[in-house]
C-alpha positions in Angstrom: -92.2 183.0 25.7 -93.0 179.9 27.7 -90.4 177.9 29.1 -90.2 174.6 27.6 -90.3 172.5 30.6 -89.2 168.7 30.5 -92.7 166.5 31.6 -94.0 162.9 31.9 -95.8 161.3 29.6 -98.9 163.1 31.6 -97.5 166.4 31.1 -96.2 166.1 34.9 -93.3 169.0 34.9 -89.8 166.7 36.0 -87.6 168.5 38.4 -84.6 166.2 38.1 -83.6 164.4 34.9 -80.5 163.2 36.2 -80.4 161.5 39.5 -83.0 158.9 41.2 -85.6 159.4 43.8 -82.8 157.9 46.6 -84.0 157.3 50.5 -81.0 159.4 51.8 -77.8 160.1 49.7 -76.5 156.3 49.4 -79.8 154.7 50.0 -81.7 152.7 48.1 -83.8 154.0 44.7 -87.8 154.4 45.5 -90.3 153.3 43.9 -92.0 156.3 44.4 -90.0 158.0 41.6 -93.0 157.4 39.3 -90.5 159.5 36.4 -88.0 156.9 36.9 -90.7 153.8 36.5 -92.3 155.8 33.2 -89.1 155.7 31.3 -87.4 152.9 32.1 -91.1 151.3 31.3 -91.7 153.1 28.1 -88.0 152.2 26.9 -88.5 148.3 27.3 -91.7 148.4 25.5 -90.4 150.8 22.7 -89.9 148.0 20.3 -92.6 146.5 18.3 -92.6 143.0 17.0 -90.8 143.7 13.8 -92.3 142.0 10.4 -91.2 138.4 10.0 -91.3 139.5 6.4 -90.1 142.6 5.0 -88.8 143.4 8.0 -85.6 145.6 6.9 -87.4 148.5 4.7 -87.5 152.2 3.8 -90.4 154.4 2.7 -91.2 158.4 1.5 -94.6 160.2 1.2 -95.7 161.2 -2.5 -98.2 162.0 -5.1 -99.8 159.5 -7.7 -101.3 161.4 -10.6 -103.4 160.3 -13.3 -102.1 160.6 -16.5 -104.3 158.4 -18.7 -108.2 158.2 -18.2 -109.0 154.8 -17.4 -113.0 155.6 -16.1 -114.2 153.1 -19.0 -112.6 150.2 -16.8 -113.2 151.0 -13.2 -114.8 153.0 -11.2 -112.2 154.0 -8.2 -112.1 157.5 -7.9 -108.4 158.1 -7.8 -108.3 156.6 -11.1 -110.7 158.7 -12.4 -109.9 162.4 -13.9 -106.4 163.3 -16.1 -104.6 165.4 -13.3 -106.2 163.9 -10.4 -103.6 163.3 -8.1 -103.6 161.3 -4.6 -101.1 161.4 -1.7 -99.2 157.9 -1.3 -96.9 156.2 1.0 -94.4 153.6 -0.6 -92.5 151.6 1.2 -89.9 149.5 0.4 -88.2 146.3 1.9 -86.2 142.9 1.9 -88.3 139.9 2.1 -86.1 137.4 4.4 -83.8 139.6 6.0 -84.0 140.7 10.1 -84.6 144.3 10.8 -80.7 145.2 11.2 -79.9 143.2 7.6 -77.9 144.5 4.8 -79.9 146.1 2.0 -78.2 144.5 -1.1 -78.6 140.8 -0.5 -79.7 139.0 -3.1 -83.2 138.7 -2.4 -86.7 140.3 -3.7 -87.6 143.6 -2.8 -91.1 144.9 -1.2 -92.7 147.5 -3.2 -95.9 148.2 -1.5 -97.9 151.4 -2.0 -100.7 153.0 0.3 -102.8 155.3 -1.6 -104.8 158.0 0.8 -108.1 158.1 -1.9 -111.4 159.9 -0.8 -112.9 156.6 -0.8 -110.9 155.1 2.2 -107.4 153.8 1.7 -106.1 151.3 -1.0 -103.1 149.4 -0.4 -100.7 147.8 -3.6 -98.9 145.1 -2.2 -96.4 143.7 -4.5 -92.7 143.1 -5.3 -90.3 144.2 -7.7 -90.9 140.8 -9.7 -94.2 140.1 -11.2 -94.6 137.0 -9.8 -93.3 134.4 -6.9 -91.9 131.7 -5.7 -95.0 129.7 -4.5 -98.9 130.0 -5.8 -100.9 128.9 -2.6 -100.7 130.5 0.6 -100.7 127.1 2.4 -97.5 127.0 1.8 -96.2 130.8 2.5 -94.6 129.5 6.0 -92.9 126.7 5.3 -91.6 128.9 2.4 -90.5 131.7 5.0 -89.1 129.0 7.5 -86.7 128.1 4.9 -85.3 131.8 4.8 -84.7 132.2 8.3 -82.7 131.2 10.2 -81.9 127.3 11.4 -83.9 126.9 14.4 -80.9 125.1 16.0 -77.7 126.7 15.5 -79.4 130.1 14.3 -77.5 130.3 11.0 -78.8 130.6 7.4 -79.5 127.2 5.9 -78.7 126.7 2.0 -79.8 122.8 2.4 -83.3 124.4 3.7 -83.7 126.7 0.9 -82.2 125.0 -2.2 -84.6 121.8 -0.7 -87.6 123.8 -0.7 -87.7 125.6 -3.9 -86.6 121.8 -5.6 -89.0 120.4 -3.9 -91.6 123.1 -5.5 -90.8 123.6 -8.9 -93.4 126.3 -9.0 -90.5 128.1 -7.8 -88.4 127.8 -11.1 -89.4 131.2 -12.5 -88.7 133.1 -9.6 -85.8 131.9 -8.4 -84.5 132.7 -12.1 -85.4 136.1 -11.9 -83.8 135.9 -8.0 -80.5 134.7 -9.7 -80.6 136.8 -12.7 -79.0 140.6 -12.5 -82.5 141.9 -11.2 -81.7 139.9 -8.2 -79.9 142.5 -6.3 -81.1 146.1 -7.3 -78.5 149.2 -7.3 -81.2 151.4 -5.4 -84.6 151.1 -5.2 -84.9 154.1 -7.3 -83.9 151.8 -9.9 -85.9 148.9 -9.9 -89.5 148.3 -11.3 -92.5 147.5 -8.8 -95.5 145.1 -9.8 -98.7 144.5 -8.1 -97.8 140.5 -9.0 -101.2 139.5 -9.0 -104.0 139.7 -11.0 -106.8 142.2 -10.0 -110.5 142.8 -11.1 -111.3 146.5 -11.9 -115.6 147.1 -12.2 -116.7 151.0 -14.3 -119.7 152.3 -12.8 -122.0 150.0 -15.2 -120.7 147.0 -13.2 -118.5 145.5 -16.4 -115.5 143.6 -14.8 -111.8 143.6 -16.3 -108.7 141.4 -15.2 -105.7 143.8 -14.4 -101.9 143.6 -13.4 -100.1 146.3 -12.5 -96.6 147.4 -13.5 -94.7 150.6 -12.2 -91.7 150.9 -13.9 -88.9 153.4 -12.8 -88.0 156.2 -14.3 -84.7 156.6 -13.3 -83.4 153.4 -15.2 -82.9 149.7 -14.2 -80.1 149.4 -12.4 -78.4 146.2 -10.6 -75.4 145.5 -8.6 -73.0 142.9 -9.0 -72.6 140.3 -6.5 -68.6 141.2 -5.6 -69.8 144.9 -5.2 -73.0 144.7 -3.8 -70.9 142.3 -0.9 -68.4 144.8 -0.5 -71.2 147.4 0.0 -73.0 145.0 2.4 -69.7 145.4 4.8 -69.4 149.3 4.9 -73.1 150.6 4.4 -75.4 147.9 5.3 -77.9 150.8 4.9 -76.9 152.0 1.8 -80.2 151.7 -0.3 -82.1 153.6 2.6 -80.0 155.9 2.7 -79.6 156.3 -0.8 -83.7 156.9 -0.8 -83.6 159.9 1.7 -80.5 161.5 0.3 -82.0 161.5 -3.3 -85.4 163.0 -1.5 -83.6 165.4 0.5 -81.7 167.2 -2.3 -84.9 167.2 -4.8 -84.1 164.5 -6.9 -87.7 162.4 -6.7 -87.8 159.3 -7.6 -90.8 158.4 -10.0 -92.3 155.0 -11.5 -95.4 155.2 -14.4 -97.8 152.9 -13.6 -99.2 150.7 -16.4 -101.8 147.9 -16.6 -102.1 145.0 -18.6 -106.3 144.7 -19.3 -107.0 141.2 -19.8 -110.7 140.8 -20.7 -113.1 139.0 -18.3 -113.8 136.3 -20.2 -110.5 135.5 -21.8 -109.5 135.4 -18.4 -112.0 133.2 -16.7 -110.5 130.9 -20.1 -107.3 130.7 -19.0 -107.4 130.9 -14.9 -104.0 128.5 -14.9 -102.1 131.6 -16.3 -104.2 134.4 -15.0 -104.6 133.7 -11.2 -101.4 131.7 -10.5 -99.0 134.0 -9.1 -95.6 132.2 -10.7 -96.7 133.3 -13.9 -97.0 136.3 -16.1 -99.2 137.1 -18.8 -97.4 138.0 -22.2 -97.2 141.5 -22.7 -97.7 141.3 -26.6 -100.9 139.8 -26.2 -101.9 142.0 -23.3 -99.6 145.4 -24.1 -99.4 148.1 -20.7 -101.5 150.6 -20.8 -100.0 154.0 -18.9 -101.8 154.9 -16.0 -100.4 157.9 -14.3 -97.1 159.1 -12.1 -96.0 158.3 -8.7 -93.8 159.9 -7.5 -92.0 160.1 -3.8 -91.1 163.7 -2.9 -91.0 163.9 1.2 -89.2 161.9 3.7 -91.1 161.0 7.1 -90.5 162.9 9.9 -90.4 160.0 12.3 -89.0 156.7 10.8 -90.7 154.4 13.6 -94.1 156.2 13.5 -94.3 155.9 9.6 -92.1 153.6 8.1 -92.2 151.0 11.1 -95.7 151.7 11.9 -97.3 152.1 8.3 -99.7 148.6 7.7 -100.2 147.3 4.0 -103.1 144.9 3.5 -104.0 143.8 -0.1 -107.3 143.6 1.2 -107.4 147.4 1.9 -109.8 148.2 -1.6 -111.5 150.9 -2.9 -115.1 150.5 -4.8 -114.3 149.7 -8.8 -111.0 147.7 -7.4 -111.5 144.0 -6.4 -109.7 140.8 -6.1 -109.6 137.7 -8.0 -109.5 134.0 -7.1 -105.7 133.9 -7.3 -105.0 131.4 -4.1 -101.4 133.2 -2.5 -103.6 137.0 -2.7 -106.8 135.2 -1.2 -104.7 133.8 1.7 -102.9 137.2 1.9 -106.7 138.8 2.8 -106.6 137.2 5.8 -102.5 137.2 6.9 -101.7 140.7 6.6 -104.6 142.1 8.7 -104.2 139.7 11.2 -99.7 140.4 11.6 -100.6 144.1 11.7 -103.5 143.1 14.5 -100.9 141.3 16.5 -97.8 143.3 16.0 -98.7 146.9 16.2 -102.3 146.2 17.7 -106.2 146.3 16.6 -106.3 149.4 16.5 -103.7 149.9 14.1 -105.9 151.8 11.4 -105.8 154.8 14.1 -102.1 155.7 13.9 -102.1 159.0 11.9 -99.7 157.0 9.3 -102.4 154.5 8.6 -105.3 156.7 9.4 -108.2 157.1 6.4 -108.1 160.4 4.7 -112.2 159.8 4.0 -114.6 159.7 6.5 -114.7 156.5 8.4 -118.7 155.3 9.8 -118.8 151.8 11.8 -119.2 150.9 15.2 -115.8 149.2 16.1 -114.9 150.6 19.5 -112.2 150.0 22.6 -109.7 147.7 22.4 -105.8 148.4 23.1 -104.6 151.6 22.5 -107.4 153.3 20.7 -108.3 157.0 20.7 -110.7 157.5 18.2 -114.2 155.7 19.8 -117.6 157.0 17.5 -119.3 159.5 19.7 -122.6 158.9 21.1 -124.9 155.8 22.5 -125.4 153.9 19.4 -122.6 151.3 18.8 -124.5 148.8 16.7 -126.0 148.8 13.0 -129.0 148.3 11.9 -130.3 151.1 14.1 -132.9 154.4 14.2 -130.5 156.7 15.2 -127.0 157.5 13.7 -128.7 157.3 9.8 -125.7 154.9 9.1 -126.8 152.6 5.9 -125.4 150.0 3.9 -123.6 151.1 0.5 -125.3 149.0 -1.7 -124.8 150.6 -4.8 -121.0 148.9 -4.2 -122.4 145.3 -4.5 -119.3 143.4 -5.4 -119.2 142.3 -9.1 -120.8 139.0 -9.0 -118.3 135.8 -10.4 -119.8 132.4 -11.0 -118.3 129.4 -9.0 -118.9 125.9 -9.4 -117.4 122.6 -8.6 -117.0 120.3 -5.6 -115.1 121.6 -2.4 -111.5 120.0 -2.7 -107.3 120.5 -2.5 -107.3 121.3 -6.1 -103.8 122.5 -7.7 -103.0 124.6 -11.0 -101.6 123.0 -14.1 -97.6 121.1 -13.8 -96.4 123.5 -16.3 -93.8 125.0 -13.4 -91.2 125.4 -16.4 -91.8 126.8 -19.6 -92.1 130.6 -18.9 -88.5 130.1 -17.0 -87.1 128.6 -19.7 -88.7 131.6 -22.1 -87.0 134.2 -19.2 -83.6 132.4 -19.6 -83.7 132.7 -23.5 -84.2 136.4 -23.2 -81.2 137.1 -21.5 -78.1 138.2 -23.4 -75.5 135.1 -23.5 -73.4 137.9 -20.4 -76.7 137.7 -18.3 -77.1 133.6 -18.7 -73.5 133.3 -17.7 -73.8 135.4 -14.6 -77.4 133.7 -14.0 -75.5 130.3 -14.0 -72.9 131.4 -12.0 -75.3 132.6 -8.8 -77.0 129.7 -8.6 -73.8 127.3 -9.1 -72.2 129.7 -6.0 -75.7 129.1 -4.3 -75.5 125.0 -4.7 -71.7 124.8 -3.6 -73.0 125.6 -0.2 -75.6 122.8 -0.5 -73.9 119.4 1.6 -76.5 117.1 0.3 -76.2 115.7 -3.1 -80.2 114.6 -3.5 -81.1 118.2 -3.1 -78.4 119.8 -5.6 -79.6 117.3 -8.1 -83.2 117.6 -7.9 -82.6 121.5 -7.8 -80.7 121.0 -11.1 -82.8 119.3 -13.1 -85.7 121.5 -12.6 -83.6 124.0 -14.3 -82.7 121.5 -16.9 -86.7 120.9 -17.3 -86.9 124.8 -17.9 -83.9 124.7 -21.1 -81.8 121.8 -21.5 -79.4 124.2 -22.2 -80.0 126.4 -19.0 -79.6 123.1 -17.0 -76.6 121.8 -18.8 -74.9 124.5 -17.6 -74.9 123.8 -14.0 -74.5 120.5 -14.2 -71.0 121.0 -15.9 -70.2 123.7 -13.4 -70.9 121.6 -10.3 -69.6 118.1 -12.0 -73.1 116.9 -12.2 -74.1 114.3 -14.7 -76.5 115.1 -17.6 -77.2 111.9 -18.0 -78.3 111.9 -14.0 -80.6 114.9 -14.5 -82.6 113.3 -17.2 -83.4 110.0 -14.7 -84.5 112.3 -12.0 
């Protein structure tokens, strides 16, 4: 056999891992020593940009199959075909947390899933809540900027959250969910994922359907309560990745059925307030799931960095039968996620093997930074007589009337009622401990203005729900209904 030989980056054999190129035995180091100038090169750059969302996150290969023929509402392949199963990538995350953050703060969770179809790859880029805290995507950095960090002491900033989402009442539903027991998951093994917005799915006949997608766990909803999930925060701030590989390495594989609420085209295009803003659901008795298939995660990467770290979601990453709908937060996300993943990890980011296309891929992008996968030959533009590359026309997108006058229009003011209908769900144990996270929340608010107005909306959502908080922080009911 071969020795194994330690080389450069080249393939250069190294004769001497362990001492510098010197002039002389005390002299100075050379800059000849071109192994010494490799690594010390390649180690400063070995860092990406990490996310400035999602940052902190884990993720496992698996296998969606298709449980439930679904070919009479869209056309996507993968869809298509009871047993028909696709490899997947899911990765899961924090939203506001830094890369080296604890896993069970209270805070949503990413659930995004990369499906490797025939017909290029299709990303699900959603949450473990079914909707969020803001519905435009004007507004998505401000919103972020109030979950960092203060930009002049670098702390966490209560005032600059608890002013924001009073300031945006949109945020009423979410935040309840936030503060409920959902708020911090036990694993992610236990927690539902949703797509959160509302999709179009075309069948091969070119008939449209709203959809929403729901994958809910297998293994249970779990939560953690906020004394435990603290004390875990202090001895295992990794404790839900690791929980993820553990269960993957012993063969316990974590699952979630996907279902989809089917909202008809036309019901929807008569109620877009509900449909296409992301802060709200649609009721499931009206619209009931419908089971999809199976995911389910049964391999751990080989190389966290090069797949977890490296793996790029886009919600724009569709498949033919799969489109998007006017929904303002997912339309702005067409354009933001590309353009991180272009920046962060390059333009060429489609080529790492993690994000690479399992189908064939045709265009004439070439060079840039880092890329290694140039189309062969002389012909690097389209239309052209040579390469027989053609337009796929038979995957016109379905055609969706618009009208009206360009203008900042907003969706209705109703920012309250479907909180107040989550509140009133909960058992009286969950309103308490509801009550209780966001009272702990406002203690470490220092202005008064903000606490109230952060108040009342909750009061707008169930007089009841607000009352409640009022008492617990000494605020005034009789304040909250002047506000």
């Amino acid at each position: 056999m071969d020795k194994k030989y330690l080389t450069t980056a080249q393939g250069t054999p190294v004769s001497d891992n362990q001492n510098s190129l010197t002039a002389g035995e005390h002299g100075p180091v050379l800059i000849q020593d071109v192994h010494l100038l490799e690594k010390l090169a390649h180690f400063n750059r070995e860092r990406v940009p990490e996310r400035v969302v999602h940052a902190k996150g884990a993720g496992a290969h698996g296998v969606f199959r298709v449980t439930q023929d679904v070919s009479k509402y869209t056309k996507a392949d993968f869809l298509n075909g009871v047993g028909k199963e696709t490899p997947v990538f899911l990765r899961f995350s924090t939203v506001a947390g830094e890369l080296g953050s604890s896993d069970t703060v209270r805070d949503p969770r990413g659930f995004a899933v990369k499906f490797y179809t025939q017909e290029g790859n299709y990303d699900l880029v959603g949450n473990n809540t079914p909707i969020f805290f803001i519905r435009d995507a004007i507004k998505f950095p401000d919103f972020i900027h109030t979950q960092k960090r203060n930009p002049i002491n670098g702390l966490k900033n209560p005032n600059a959250v608890w002013d924001f989402w009073g300031l945006s009442p949109e945020a009423t539903h979410q935040v309840t969910i936030l503060m409920s027991d959902r708020g911090i998951p036990a694993t992610f093994r236990h927690m539902h994922g949703y797509g959160s917005h509302t999709f179009k799915w075309v069948n091969d006949k070119g008939e449209a359907i709203w959809v929403k997608y729901h994958f809910r766990t297998n293994q249970g909803v779990k939560n953690l309560a906020p004394d435990v999930a603290a004390k875990v925060a202090g001895e295992n701030p990794d404790y839900h990745t690791e929980d993820l590989y553990n269960a993957i390495e012993n063969g316990d594989f974590p699952s979630w059925t996907l279902h989809v609420q089917l909202i008809p085209y036309e019901v929807g295009l008569e109620r877009p307030n509900e449909l296409f803003d992301v802060t709200k659901t649609m009721s499931q008795k009206e619209f009931p799931l419908h089971e999809v298939g199976v995911l389910e995660l049964n391999r751990n990467p080989e190389n966290f960095f090069a797949e977890t770290e490296q793996i790029a979601f886009s919600p724009g990453n569709l498949v033919p039968g799969i489109e998007v709908s006017p929904d303002k937060l997912l339309q702005g996300r067409l354009f933001a996620y590309g353009d991180a993943h272009r920046h962060r990890i390059g333009a060429n980011h489609a080529q790492l093997p993690i994000n690479s296309h399992k189908a064939p891929v045709h265009n004439h992008q070439r060079d840039g930074q880092m890329t290694f996968k140039n189309s062969p030959g002389h012909v690097n533009y389209e239309p052209n007589s040579y390469d027989g590359t053609k337009e796929a026309k038979q995957h016109e997108p379905h055609e969706m009337a618009v009208h009206g006058n360009i203008g900042h229009y907003s969706y209705d003011d109703d920012f309250y009622s479907q909180a107040g209908i989550l509140y009133n769900i909960f058992s009286e144990e969950e309103k308490k401990r509801t009550v209780d996270n966001i009272v702990g929340g406002l203690k470490a608010v220092d202005n008064e203005e903000i606490v109230i107005r952060a108040v009342n909306n909750f009061y707008r959502a169930d007089e009841d729900y607000g009352t409640r908080i009022a008492k617990c922080l000494g605020i005034s009911v009789d304040v909250l209904s002047k506000v």
